[in-house]
N, CA and C of each residue as an Amber inpcrd file, in Angstrom:
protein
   537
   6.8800000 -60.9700000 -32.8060000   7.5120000 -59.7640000 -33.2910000
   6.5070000 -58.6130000 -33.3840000   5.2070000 -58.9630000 -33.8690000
   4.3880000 -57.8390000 -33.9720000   3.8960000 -57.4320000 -32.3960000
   3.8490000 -58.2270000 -31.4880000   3.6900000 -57.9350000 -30.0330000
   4.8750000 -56.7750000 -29.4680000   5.9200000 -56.9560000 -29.7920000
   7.4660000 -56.2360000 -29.6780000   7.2300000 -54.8370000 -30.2850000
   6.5210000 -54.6100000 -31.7070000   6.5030000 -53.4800000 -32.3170000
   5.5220000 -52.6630000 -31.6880000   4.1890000 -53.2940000 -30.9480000
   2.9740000 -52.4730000 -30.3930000   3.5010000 -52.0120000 -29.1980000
   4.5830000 -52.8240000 -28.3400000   4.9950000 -52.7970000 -27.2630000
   5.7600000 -51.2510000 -27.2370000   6.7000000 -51.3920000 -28.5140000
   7.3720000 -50.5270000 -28.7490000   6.8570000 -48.7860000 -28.9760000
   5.4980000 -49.4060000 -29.9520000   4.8780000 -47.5320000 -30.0730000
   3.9250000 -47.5250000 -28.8070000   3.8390000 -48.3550000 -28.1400000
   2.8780000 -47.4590000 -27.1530000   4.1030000 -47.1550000 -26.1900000
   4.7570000 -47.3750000 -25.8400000   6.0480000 -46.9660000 -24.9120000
   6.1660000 -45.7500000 -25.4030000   6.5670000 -45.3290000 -26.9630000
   7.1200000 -44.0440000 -27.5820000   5.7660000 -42.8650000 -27.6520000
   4.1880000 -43.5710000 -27.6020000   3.3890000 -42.9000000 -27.2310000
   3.5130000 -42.1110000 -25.8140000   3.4030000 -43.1140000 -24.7960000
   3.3840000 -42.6010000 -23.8610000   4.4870000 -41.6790000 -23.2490000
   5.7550000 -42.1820000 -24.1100000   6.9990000 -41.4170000 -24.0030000
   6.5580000 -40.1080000 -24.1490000   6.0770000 -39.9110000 -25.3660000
   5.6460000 -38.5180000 -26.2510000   5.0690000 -37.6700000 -25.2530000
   3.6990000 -38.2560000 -24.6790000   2.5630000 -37.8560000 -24.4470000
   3.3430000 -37.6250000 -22.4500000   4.6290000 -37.7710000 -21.6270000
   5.3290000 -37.2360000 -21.1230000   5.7820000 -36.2060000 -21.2270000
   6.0970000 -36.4580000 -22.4400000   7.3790000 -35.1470000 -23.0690000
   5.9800000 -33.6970000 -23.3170000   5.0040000 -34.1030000 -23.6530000
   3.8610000 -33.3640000 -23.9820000   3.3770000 -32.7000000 -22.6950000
   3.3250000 -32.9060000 -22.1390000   2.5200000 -32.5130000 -20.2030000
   4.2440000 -31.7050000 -19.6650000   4.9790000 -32.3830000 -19.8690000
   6.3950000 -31.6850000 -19.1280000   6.2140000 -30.4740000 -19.6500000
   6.4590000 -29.9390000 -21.3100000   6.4070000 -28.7140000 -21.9560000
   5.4260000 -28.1640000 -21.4540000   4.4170000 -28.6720000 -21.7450000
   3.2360000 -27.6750000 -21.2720000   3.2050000 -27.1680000 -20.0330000
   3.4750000 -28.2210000 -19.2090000   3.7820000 -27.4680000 -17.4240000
   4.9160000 -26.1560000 -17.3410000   6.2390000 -26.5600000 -18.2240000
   7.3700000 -25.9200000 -18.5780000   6.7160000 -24.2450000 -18.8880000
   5.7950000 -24.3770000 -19.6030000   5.2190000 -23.4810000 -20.3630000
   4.3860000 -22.2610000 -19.5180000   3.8460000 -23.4290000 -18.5900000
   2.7170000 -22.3360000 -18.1150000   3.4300000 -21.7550000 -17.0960000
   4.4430000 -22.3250000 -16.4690000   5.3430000 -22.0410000 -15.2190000
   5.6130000 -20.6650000 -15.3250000   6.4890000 -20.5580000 -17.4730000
   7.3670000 -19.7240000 -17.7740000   6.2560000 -18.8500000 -17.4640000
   4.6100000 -18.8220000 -18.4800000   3.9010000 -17.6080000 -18.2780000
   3.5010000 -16.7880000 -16.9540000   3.6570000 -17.5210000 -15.9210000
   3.2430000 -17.3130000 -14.3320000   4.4380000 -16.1030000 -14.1630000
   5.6150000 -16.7570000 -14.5980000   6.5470000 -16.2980000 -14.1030000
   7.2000000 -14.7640000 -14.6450000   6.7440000 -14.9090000 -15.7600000
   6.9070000 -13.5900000 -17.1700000   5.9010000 -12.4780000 -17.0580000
   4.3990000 -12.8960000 -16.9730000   3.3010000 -11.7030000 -17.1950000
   3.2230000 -11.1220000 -16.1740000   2.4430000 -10.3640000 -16.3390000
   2.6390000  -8.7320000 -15.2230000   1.3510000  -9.3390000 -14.3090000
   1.3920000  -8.9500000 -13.1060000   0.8120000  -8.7110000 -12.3060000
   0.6280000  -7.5580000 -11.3460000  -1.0120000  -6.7960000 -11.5230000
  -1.1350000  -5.6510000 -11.3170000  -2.0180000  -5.6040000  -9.7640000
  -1.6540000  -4.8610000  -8.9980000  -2.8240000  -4.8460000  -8.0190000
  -1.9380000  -3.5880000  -7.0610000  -3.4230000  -3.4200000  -6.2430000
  -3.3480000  -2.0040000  -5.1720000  -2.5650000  -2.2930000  -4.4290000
  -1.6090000  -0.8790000  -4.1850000  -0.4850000  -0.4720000  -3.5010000
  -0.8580000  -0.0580000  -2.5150000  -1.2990000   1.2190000  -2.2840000
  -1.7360000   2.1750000  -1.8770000  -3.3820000   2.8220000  -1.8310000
  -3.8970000   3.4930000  -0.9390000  -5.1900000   4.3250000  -0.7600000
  -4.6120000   5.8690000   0.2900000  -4.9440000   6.5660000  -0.7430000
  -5.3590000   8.2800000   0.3290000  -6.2890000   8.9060000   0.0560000
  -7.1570000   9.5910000   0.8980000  -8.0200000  10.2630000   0.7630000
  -7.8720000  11.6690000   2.0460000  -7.7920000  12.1130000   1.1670000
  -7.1290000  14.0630000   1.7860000  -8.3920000  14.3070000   2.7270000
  -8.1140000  14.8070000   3.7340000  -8.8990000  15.2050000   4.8130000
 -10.0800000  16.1140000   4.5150000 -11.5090000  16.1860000   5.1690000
 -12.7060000  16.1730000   4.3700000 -12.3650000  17.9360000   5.0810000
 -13.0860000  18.8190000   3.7360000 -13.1950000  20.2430000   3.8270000
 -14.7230000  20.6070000   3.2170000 -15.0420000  21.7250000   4.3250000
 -16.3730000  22.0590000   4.3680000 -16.0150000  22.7790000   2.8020000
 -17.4110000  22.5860000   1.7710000 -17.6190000  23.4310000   0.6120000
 -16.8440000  22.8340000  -0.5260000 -16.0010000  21.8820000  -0.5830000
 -14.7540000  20.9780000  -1.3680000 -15.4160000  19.4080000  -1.2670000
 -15.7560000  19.2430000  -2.3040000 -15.0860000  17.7040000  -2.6400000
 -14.4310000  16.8730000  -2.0980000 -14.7530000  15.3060000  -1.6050000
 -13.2030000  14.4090000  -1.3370000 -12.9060000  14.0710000  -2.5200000
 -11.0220000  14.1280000  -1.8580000 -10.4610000  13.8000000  -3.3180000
  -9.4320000  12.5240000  -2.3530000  -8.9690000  11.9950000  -3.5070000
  -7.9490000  10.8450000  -3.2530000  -7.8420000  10.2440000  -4.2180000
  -6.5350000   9.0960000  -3.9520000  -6.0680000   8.3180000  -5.0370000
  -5.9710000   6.7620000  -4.2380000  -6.5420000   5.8580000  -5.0750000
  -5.5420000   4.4980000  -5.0830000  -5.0010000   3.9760000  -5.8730000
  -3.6260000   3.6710000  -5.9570000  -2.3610000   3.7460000  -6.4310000
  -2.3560000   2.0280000  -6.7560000  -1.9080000   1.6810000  -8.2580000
  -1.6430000   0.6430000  -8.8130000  -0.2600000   0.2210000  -8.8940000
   0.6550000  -0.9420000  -9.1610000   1.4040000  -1.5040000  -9.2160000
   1.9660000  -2.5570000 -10.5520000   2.6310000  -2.5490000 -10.6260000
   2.8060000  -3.9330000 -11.9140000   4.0900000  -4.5620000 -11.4020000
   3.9460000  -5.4310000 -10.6640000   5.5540000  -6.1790000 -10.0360000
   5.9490000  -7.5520000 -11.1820000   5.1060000  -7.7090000 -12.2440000
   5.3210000  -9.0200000 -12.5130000   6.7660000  -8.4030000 -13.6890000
   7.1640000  -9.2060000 -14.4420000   8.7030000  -8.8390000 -15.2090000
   8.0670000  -7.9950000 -16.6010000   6.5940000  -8.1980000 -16.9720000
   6.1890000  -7.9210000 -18.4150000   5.1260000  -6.2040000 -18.0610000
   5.0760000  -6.0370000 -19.0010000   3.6420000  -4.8490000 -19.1090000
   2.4430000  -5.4040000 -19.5870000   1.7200000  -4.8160000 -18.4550000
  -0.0340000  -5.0550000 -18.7120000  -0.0640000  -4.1840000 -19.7080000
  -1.2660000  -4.8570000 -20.4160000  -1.6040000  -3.7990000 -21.3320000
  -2.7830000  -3.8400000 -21.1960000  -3.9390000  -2.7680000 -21.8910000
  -5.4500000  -2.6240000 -21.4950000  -6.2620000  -2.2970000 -20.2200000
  -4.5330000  -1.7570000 -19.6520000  -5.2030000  -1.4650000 -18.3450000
  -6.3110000  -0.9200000 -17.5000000  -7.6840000  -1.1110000 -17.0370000
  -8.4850000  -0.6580000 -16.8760000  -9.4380000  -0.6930000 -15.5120000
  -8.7480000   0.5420000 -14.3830000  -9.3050000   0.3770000 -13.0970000
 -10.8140000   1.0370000 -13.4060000 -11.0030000   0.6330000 -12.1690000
 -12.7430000   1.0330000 -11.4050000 -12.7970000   0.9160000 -10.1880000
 -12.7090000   2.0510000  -9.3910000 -12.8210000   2.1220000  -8.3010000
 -14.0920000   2.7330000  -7.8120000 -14.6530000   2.3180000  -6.2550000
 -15.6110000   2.9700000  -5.6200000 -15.0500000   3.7740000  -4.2280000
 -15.5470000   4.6280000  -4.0990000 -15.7650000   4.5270000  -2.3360000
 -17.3620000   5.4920000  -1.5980000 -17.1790000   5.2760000  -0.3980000
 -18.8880000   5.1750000  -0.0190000 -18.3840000   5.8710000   1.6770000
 -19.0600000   6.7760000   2.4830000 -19.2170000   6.5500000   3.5630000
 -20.2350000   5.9530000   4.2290000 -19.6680000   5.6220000   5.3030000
 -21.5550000   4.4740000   5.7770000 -21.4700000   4.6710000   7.2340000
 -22.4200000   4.1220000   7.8060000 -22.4260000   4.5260000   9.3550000
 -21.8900000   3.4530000   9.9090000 -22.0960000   2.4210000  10.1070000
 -21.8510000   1.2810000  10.1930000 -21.0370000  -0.0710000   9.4810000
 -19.8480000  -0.8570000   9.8620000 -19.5200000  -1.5330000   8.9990000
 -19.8660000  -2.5250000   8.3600000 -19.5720000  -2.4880000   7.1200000
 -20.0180000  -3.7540000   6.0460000 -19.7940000  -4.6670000   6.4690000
 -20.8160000  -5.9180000   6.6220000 -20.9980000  -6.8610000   6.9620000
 -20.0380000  -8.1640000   5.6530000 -20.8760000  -8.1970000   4.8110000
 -20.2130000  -9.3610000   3.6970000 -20.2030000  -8.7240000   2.0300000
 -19.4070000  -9.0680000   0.8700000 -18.9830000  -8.8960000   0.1630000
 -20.0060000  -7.9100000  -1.0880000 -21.7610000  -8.9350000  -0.9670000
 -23.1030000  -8.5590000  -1.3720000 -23.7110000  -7.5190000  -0.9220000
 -23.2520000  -6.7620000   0.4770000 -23.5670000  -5.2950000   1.0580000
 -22.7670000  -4.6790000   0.6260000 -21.8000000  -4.7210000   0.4080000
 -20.7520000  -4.0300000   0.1300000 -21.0970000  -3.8260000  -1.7900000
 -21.3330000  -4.3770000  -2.8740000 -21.9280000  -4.4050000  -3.9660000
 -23.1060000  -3.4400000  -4.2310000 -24.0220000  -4.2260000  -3.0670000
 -25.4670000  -2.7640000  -2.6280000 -24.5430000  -1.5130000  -2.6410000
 -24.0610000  -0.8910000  -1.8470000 -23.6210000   0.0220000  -1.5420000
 -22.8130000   0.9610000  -2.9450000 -22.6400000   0.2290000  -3.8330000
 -22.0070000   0.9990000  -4.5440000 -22.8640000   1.9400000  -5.2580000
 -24.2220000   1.8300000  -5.2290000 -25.1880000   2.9050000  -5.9130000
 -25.6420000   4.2260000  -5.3300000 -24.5920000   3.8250000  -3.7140000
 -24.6850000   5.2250000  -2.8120000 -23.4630000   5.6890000  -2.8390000
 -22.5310000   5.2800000  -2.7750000 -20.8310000   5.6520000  -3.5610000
 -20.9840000   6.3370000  -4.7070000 -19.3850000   6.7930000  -4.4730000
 -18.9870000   7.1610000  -5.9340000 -18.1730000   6.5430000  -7.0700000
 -18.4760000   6.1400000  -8.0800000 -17.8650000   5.3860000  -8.9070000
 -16.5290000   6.3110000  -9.6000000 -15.4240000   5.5240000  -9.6250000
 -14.3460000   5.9960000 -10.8600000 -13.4360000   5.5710000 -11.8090000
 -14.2500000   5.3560000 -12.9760000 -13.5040000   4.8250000 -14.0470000
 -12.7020000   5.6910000 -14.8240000 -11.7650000   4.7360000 -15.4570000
 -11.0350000   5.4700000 -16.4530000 -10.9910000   4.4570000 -17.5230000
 -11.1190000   5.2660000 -18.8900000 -11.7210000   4.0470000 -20.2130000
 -10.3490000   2.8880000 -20.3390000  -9.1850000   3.7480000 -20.1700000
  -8.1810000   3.1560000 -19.9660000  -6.6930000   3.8100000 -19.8470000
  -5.8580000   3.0350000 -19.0760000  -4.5300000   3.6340000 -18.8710000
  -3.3870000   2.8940000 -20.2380000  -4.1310000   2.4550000 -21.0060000
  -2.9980000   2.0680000 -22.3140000  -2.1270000   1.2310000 -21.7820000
  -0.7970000   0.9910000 -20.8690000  -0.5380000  -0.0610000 -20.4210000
   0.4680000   0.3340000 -19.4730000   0.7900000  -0.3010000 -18.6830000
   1.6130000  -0.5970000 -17.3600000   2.9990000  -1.1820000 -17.3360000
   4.0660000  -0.4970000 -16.8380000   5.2970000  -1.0240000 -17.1320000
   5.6480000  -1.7470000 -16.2940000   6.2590000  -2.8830000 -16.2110000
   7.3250000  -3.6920000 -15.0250000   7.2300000  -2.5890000 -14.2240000
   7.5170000  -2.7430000 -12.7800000   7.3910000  -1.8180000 -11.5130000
   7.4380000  -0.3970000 -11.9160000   5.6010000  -0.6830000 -12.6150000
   5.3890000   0.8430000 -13.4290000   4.2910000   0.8910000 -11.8650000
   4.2260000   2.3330000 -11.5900000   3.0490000   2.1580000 -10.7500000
   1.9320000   3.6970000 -11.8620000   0.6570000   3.6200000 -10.9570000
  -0.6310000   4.4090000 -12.0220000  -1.6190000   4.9250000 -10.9330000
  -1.9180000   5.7910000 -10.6840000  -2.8800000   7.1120000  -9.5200000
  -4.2740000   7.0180000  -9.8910000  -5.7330000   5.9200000  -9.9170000
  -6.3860000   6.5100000  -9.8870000  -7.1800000   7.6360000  -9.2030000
  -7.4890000   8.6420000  -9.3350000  -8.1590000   9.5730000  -9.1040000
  -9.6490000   9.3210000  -8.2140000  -9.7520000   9.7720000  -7.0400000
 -10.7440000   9.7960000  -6.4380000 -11.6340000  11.2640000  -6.5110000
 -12.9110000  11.4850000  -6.4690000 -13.7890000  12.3430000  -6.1800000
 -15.0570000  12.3550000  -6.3500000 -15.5760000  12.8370000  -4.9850000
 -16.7620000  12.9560000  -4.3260000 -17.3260000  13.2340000  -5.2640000
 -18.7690000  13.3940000  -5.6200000 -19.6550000  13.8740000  -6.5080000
 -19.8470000  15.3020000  -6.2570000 -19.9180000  14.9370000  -4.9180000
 -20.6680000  16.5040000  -4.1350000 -19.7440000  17.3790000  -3.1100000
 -20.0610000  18.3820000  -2.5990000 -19.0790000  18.9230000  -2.1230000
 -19.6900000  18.6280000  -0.4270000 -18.8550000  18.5640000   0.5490000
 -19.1690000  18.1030000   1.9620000 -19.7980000  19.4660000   2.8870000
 -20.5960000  19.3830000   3.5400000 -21.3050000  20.5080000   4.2290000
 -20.7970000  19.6620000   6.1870000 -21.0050000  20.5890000   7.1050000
 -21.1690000  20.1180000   8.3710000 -21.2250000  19.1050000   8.9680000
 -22.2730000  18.3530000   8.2990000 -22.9130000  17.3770000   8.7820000
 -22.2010000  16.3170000   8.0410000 -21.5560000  16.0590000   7.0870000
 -20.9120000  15.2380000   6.3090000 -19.4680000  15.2700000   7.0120000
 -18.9070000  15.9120000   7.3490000 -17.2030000  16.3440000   7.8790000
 -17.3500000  15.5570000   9.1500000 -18.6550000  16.0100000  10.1180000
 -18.2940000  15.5120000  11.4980000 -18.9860000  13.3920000  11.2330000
 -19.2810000  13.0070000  10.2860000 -19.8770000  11.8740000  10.2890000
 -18.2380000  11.4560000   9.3550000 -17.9480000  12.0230000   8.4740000
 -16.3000000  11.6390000   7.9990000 -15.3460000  11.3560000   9.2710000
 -15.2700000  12.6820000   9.9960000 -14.3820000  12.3540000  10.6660000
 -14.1770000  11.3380000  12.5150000 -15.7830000  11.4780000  12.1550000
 -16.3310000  10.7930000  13.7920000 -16.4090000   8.8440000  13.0270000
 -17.4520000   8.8280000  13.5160000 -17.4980000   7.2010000  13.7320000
 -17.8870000   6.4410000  12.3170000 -18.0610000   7.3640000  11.5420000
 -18.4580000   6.3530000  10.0340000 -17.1860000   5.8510000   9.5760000
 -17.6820000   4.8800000   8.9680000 -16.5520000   3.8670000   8.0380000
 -16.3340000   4.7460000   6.4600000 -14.9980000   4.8030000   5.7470000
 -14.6450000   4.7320000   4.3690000 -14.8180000   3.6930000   4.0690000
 -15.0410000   3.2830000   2.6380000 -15.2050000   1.4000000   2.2210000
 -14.0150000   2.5350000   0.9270000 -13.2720000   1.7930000   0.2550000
 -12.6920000   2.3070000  -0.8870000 -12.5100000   0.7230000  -1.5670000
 -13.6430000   0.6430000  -2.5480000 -12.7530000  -0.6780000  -3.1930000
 -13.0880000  -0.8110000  -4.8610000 -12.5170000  -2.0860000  -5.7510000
 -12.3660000  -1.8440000  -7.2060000 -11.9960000  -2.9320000  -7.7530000
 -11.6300000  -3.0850000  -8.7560000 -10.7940000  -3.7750000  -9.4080000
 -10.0050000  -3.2780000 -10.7360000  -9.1370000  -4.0990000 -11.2200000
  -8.6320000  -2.9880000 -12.5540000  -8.4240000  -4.4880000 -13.2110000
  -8.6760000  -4.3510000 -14.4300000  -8.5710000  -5.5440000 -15.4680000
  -7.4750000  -4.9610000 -16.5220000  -6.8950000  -6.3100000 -16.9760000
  -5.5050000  -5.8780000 -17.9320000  -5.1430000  -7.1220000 -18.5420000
  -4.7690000  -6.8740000 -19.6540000  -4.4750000  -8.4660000 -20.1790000
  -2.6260000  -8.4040000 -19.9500000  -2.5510000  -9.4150000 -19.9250000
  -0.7730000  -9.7860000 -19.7660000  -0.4920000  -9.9600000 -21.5060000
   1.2170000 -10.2620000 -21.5880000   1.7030000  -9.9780000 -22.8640000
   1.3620000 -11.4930000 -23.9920000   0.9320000 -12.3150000 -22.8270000
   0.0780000 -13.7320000 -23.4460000  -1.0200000 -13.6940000 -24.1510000
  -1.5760000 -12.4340000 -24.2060000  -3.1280000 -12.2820000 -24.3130000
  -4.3360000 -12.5620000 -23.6500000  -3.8270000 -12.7560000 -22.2910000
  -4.6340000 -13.5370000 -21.2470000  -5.0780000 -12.5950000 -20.2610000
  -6.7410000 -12.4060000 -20.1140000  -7.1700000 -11.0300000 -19.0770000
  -6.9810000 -11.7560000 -18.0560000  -6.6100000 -10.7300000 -17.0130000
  -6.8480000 -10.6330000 -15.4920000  -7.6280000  -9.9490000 -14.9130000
  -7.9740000 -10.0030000 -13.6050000  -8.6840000  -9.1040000 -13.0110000
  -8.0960000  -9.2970000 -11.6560000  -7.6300000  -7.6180000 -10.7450000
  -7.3570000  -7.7760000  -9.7980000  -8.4470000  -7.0000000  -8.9190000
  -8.6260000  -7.7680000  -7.9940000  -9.9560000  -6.3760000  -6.8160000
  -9.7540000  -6.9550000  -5.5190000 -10.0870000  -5.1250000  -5.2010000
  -9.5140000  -4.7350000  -3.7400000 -10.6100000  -4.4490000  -2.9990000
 -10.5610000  -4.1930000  -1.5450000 -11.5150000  -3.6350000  -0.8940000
 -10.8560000  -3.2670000   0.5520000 -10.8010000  -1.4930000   1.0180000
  -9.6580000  -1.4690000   2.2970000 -11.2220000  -0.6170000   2.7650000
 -10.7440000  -0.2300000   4.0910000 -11.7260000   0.4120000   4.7280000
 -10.9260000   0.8960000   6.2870000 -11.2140000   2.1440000   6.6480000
 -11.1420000   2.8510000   7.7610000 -12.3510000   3.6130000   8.8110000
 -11.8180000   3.2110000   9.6470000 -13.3270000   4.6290000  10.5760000
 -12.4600000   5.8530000  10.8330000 -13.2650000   6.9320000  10.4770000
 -12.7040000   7.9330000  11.1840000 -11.9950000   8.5430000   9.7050000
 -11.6720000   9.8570000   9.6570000 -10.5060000  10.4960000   8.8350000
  -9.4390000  10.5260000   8.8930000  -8.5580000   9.8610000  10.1500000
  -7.4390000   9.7480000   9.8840000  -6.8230000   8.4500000  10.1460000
  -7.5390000   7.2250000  10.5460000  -7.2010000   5.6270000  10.5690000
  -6.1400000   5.4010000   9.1750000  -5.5000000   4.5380000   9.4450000
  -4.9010000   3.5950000   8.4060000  -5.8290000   2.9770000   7.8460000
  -5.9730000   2.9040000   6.7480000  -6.9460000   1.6680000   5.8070000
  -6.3620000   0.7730000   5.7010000  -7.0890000  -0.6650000   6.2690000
  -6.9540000  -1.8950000   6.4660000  -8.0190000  -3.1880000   4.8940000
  -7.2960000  -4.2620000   4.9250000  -8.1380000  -4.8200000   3.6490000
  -9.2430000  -5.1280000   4.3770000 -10.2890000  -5.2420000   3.5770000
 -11.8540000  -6.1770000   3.9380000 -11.6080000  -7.3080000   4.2230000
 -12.3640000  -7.8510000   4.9180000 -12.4220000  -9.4550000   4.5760000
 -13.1060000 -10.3330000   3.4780000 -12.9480000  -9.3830000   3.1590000
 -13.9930000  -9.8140000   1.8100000 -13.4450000  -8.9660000   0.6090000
 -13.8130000  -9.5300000  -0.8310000 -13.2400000  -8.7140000  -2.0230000
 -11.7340000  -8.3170000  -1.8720000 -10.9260000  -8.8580000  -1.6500000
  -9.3850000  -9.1660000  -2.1880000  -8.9180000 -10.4000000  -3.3010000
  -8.9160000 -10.2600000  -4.2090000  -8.6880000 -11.3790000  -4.9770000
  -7.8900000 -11.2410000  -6.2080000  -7.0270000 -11.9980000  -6.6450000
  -6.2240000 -11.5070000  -8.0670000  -5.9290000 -13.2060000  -8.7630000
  -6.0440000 -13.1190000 -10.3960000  -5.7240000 -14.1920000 -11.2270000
  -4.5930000 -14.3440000 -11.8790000
């Protein structure tokens, strides 16, 4: 009989400890399925003018059902002569770029979208316009961090790049990634 009763709670253990892993899977499914997920839509950068600044935007997204909150992009972009090789040149490079943060966008609605702001440091002369618009590469890339309504940070980062001033920007092969 006492063999019957051990028999019995480890069955209702392991029963439990089923029922325990199901919820929790149940659980994390629901959070996958509920929190926001934020990442790049969009990149423009307005055609380069002698004596002016580049300006542009890349444009954020929130497709998941909830609002990010703490939203907080950082974007770069850089012209270069040549294209970036791997993810660690592309890192180098950001101390010859221009950086653009914002402390924060407060938070992001369900298919809320958000404009960060691009601009040059400096204003473009001759020699900068015909290397914009001739054979140098744009690199434009970032990430924006945001916690979901779980309390759980994310981080999404991008990296697109074009030759020329008026190409389509295409992703890197490198630095695309979201959690």
């Amino acid at each position: 009989m006492e063999r019957s009763a051990n028999q019995t709670e480890q069955s209702a253990r392991q029963g439990a400890s089923q029922a325990k892993r199901a919820l929790d899977a149940t659980i994390a499914a629901s959070r996958l399925d509920e929190r926001a997920w934020v990442a790049q839509i969009g990149i423009a950068l307005d055609a380069p003018e002698i004596g002016k600044p580049v300006h542009g935007y890349v444009t954020w997204n929130n497709s998941g059902k909830t609002f990010a909150r703490k939203v907080k992009p950082l974007c770069h972009f850089v012209f270069v002569p040549k294209e970036v090789a791997t993810e660690n040149e592309l890192i180098k490079t950001a101390s010859k770029g221009t950086a653009v943060g914002n402390s924060s966008i407060g938070v992001l609605a369900p298919n809320g979208q958000y404009k960060t702001l691009l601009e040059s440091q400096s204003s473009i002369d001759e020699s900068d316009k015909a290397k914009i618009s001739g054979t140098w590469y744009i690199y434009i890339w970032g990430e924006i961090t945001y916690e979901d309504i779980f309390k759980r940070p994310h981080t999404t980062v991008f990296c697109s790049r074009r030759q020329g001033a008026t190409a389509d920007f295409t992703q890197c092969p490198f630095h695309n990634d979201a959690d």
